[in-house]
C-alpha positions as CSV (number, residue, x, y, z in Angstrom):
1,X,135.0,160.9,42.2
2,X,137.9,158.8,42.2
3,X,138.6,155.5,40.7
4,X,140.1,152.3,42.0
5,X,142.9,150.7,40.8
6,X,144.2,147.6,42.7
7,X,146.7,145.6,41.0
8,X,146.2,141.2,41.3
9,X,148.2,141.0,44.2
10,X,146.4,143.4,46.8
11,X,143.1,142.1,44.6
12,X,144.0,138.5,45.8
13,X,144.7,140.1,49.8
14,X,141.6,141.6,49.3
15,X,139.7,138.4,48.5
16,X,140.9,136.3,50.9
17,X,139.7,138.6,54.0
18,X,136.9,137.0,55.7
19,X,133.7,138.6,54.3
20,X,132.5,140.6,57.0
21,X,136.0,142.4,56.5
22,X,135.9,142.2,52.8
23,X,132.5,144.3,52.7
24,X,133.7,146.7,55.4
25,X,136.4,147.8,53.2
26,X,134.3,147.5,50.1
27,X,132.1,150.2,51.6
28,X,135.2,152.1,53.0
29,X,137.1,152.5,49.8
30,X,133.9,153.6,47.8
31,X,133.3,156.2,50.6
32,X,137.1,156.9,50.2
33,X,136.7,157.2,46.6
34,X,134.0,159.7,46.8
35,X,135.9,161.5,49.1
36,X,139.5,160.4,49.6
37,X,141.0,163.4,51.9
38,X,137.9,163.2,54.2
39,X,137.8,159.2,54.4
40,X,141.2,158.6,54.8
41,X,144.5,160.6,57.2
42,X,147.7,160.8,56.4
43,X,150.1,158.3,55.6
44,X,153.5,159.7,57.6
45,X,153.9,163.0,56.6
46,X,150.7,165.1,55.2
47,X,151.7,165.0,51.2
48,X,147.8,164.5,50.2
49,X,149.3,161.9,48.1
50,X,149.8,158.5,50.5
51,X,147.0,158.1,52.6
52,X,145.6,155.5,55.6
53,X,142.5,154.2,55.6
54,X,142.0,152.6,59.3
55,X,139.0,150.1,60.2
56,X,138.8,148.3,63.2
57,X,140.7,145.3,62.0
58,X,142.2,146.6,58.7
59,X,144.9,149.5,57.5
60,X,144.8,150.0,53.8
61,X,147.5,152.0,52.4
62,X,146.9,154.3,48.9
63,X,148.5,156.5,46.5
64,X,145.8,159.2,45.3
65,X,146.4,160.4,41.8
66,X,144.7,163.8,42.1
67,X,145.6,164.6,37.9
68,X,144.2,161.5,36.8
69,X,141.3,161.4,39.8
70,X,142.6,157.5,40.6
71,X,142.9,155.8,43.9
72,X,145.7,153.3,44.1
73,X,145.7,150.1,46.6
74,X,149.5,150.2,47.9
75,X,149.2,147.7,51.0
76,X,146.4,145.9,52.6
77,X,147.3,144.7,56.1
78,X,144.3,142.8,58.5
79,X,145.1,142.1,61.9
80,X,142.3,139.4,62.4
């Protein structure tokens, strides 16, 4: 299991989504924490470190930190 770190910025992205959106991705980054590899695809090229996670209306870009088992919010984009 992986933990979430999210910095104020993408916190504040994050909380201005509408809340259908906000709670899709709430559910999709705790699946993604349980499972990061599986949840997520490659970000560019396949490092295992910068990873996509794709919803319907949302890309979230993160940083895995497989030594300290931490999942890092690097860009929230929502196309809604």
């Amino acid at each position: 299991m992986y933990v979430l770190k999210c910095d104020a910025i993408r916190q504040a992205i994050w909380d201005s989504l509408p809340q259908p959106v906000s709670e899709r991705l709430t559910l999709a980054l705790a699946e993604a924490c349980a499972d990061p590899l599986d949840a997520t695809v490659p970000y560019g090229e396949d490092d295992g470190i910068m990873r996509t996670l794709i919803l319907p209306d949302t890309l979230v870009v993160i940083y895995l930190g497989h030594q300290t088992k931490t999942l890092h919010i690097y860009g929230i984009e929502y196309a809604g």
